[in-house]
Each structure stands twice: as C-alpha cells, then as structure tokens.
C-alpha positions, -999 to 999 in steps of 0.1 A, spaced: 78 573 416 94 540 410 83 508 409 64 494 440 79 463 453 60 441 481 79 438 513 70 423 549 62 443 580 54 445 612 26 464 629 25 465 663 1 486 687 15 511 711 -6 519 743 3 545 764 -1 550 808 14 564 835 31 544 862 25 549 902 53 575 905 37 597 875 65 586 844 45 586 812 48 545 802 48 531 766 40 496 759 38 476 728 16 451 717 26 417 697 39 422 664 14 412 633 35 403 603 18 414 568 30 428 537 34 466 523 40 480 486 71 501 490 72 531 475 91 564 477 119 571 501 126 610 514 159 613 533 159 652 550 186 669 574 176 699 598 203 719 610 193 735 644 220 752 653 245 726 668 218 698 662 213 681 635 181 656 629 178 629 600 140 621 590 135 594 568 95 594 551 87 562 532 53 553 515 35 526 520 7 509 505 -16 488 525 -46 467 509 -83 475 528 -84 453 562 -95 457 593 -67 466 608 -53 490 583 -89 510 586 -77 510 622 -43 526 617 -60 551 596 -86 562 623 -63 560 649 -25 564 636 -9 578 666 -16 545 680 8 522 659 44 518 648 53 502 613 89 483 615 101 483 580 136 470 579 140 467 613 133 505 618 107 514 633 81 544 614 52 565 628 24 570 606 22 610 595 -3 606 571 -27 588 549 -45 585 520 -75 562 513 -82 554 479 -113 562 462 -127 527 454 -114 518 490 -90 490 482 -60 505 494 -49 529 520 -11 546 513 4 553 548 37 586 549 50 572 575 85 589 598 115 577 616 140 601 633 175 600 635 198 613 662 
C-alpha cells in the first residue's frame, strides 16, 4: 500500500422510481463536497468473448460522520465522484475504534 494522500470528493445520493409509463428512473441528489484518503488503485480487464469490460477499484478512507455511517448502512444508495468519475461503493470496512470507515469502491468501463 502506498502512501495515502487526501483528495476532495463528491457524494451525492441516488434515489431510484418508476415513471408513469413503467421505465425504472434514477435521480441524483446535490453533490456534498468533503475529503477522502486515497489509497490503492486496481485496474482489471474481463474478456467475455467479444466484450471486453475495464473495472477500476480504488480505496477510500473516510473519517466517522454522519453521513459516512450512512453510506455504510445503505451503500447502494450513493455514488462517490473521485476525479470526475463516478464509483459505487462495493464494500466497507469500519475501523475498530470507529474513527474511520475505508470504502472499495467500482467504476466500469465500456
């Protein structure tokens, strides 16, 4: 693991509907800007026959707020834009003396 640098974020809360036809609908909530420890990067590839999909997996480190608690109850419910990418949280960790909460989160590439 190298060394974890502080970069800003944004959070932002996705709820999800259906319209009056039926169509599953995504919205997104505003944007709260904070700050993450950065600190592993994963690039994979996986070749599906004539597909091939790019995953990028970062870590993140979060101090204990309200919010963060949040993301870790509920992670499905959020999207992390890190770089102007947006990530989905796969997993987390909580740290014993609950001061910090380390988020895996995933982007996909086409």
């Amino acid at each position: 693991m190298g060394i974890a640098q502080l970069y800003p974020i944004e959070v932002a809360q996705i709820t999800r509907g259906v319209d009056s036809r039926g169509n599953n609908t995504q919205v997104e909530s505003n944007r709260i800007k904070c700050g993450a420890y950065y600190g592993d990067n994963r690039n994979t590839i996986t070749i599906e026959g004539e597909e091939r999909v790019y995953q990028d997996t970062i870590e993140l480190s979060m101090r204990y707020t309200p919010l963060v608690h949040n993301m870790m109850m509920n992670p499905s419910a959020y999207v992390i834009y890190f770089r102007g990418e947006g990530y989905r949280v796969n997993d987390n960790v909580e740290s014993k003396d609950r001061m910090s909460i380390t988020f895996t989160c995933f982007r996909n590439a086409p």
